[in-house]
C-alpha positions in Angstrom: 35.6 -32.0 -115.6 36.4 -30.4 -112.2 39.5 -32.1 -110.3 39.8 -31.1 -106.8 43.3 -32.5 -104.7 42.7 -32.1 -101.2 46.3 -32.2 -98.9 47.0 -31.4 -95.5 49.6 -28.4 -94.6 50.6 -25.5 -96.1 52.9 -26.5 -99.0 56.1 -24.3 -98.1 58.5 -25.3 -100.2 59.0 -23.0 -103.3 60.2 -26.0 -105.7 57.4 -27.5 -105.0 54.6 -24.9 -105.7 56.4 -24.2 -108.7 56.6 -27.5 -110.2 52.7 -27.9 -109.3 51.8 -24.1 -110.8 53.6 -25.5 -113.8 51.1 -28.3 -114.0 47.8 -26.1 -113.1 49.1 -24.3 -116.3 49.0 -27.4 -118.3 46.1 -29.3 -117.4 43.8 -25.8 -117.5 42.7 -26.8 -121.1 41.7 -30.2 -119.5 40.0 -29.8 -116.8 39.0 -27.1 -113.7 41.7 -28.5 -111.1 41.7 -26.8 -107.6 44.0 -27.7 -105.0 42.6 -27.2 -101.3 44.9 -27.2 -97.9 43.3 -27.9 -94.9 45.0 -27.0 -91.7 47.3 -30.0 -90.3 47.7 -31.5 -86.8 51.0 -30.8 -84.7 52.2 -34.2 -84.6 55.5 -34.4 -82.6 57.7 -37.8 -81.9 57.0 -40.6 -79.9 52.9 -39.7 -80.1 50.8 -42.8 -78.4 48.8 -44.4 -81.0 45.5 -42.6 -79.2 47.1 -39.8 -79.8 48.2 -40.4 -83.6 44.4 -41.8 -83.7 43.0 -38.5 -82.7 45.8 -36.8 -84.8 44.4 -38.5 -87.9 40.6 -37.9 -86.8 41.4 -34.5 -86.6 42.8 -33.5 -89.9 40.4 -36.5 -91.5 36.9 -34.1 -90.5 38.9 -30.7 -91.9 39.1 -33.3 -94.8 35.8 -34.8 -95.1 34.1 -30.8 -94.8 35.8 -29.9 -98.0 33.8 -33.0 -100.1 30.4 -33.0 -101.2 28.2 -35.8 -101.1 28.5 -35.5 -105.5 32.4 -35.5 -105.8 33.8 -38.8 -106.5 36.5 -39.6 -104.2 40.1 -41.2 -104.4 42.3 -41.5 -101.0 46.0 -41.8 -102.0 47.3 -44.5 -99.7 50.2 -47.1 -99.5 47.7 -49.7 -99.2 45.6 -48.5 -102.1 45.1 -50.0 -105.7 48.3 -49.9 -108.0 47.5 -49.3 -111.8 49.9 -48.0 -114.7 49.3 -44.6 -115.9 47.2 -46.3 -119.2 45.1 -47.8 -117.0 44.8 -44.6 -114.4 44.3 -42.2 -117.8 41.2 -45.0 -118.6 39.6 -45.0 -115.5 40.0 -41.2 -115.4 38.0 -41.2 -119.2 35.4 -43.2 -117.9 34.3 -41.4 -115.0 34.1 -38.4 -116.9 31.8 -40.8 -119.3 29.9 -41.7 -117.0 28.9 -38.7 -115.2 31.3 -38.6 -112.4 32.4 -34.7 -113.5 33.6 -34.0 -109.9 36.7 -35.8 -108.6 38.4 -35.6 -105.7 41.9 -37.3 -104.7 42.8 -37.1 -101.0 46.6 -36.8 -99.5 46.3 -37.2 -96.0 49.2 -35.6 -93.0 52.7 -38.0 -92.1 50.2 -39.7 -90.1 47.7 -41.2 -93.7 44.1 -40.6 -93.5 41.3 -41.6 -90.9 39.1 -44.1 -90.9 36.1 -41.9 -92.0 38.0 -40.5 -94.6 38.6 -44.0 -96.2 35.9 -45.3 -95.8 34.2 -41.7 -97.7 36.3 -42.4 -100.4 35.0 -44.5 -103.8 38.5 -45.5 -104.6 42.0 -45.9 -103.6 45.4 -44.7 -105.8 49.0 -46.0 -104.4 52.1 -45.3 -106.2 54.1 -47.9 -104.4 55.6 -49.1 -101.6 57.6 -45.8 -101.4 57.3 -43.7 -98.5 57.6 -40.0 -99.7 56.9 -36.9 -98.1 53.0 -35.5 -98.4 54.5 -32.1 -99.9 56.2 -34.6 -102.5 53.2 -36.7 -102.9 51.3 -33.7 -104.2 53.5 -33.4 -107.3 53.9 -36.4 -108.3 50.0 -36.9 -108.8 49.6 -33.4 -110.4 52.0 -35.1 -112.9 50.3 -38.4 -113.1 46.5 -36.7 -113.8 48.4 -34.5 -116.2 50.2 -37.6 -117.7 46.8 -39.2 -117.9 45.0 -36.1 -119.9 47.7 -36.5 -122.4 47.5 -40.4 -122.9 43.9 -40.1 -123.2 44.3 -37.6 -126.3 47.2 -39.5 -127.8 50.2 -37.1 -127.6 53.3 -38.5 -128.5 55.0 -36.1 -125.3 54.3 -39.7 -123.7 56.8 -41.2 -125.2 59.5 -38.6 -125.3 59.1 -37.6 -121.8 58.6 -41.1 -119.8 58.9 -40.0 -116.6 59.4 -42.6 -113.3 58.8 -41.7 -110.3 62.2 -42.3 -109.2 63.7 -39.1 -111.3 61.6 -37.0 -110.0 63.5 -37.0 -106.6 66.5 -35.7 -109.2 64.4 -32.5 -110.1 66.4 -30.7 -107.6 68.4 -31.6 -105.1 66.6 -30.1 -102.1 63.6 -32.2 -102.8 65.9 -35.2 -102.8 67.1 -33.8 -99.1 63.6 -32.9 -98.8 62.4 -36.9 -98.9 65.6 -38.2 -97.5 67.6 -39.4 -100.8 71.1 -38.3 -101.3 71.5 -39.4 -104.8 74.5 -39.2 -106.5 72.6 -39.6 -110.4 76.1 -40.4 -112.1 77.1 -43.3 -109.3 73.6 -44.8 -109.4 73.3 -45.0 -113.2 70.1 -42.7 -113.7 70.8 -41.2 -116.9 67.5 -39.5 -117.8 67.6 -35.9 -118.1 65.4 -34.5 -116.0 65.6 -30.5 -116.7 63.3 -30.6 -119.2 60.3 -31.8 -116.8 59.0 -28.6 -115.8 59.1 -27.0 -119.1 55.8 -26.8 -121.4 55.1 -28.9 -124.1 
């Protein structure tokens, strides 16, 4: 299987190309997964909606010339289709089963993804309501494909390692200032150790 994640902007921050090398690592016995950058838009404050529009066109045809017609395609989007991880690793079996070898998931700019991009894509992935940076957005579904691979082989990591989204913004404190949290973990009551996330298996 060949997983492609396309995302818009250079990913700068150190923490975060680690955690996702880490992942790359993991999932290499899995699948062929590539991660591809396309340039991103200059998108200063108080932009018209034309010019968010164009904005969003703009980084959505970079987007759209890094798909082939083949690659099945999944736009991450607040609006898109919730599932648990059971059901995500399922779908993510059966597209393999059925011949869908090539899939692609999509992380648009701040601004989401165009039109044309959405309306490329075969299927839609949201994580919630949450609003989280793109850089952040990245990780999080390197860790949910990876989470997937290991529930469809039965690993028992699932168990011991149940990850929520929430903790991951208490990996490290600068991608907590990174999204916007200041989270004290004692005062809030999270209690899951989270050192162990980046560490193999």
């Amino acid at each position: 299987m060949n997983i492609k994640i396309i995302g818009v902007g250079k990913l700068k921050e150190k923490y975060f190309r680690d955690g996702i090398a880490e992942y790359l690592k993991r999932m290499d016995k899995f699948a062929k997964v590539k991660i591809v950058e396309v340039a991103d838009e200059k998108a200063p404050e108080n932009l018209s909606e034309a010019e968010m529009a164009d904005v969003k066109v703009k980084e959505g045809d970079r987007i759209l010339g890094k798909i082939k017609d083949k690659e099945w395609v999944i736009a991450l989007a607040i609006e898109g289709k919730q599932r648990p991880s059971e059901v995500f690793a399922k779908e993510i079996a059966d597209l393999g089963t059925y011949g869908h070898s090539d899939i692609t998931f999509v992380i648009g700019g701040s601004l989401g993804l165009s039109p044309a991009v959405m309306k490329r894509a075969n299927d839609t992935l949201s994580f919630g309501k949450l609003t989280m940076p793109h850089q952040l957005m990245r990780l999080v579904l390197m860790e949910q494909i990876y989470r997937a691979f290991m529930i469809n082989i039965g690993s028992p990591i699932i168990n011991r390692d149940n990850v929520r989204i929430a903790d991951w913004f208490l990996v490290d404190s600068r991608v907590s200032q990174s999204a916007g949290f200041d989270i004290d973990k004692k005062k809030r009551g999270f209690e899951h150790d989270t050192r162990n996330i980046f560490r193999p298996s």
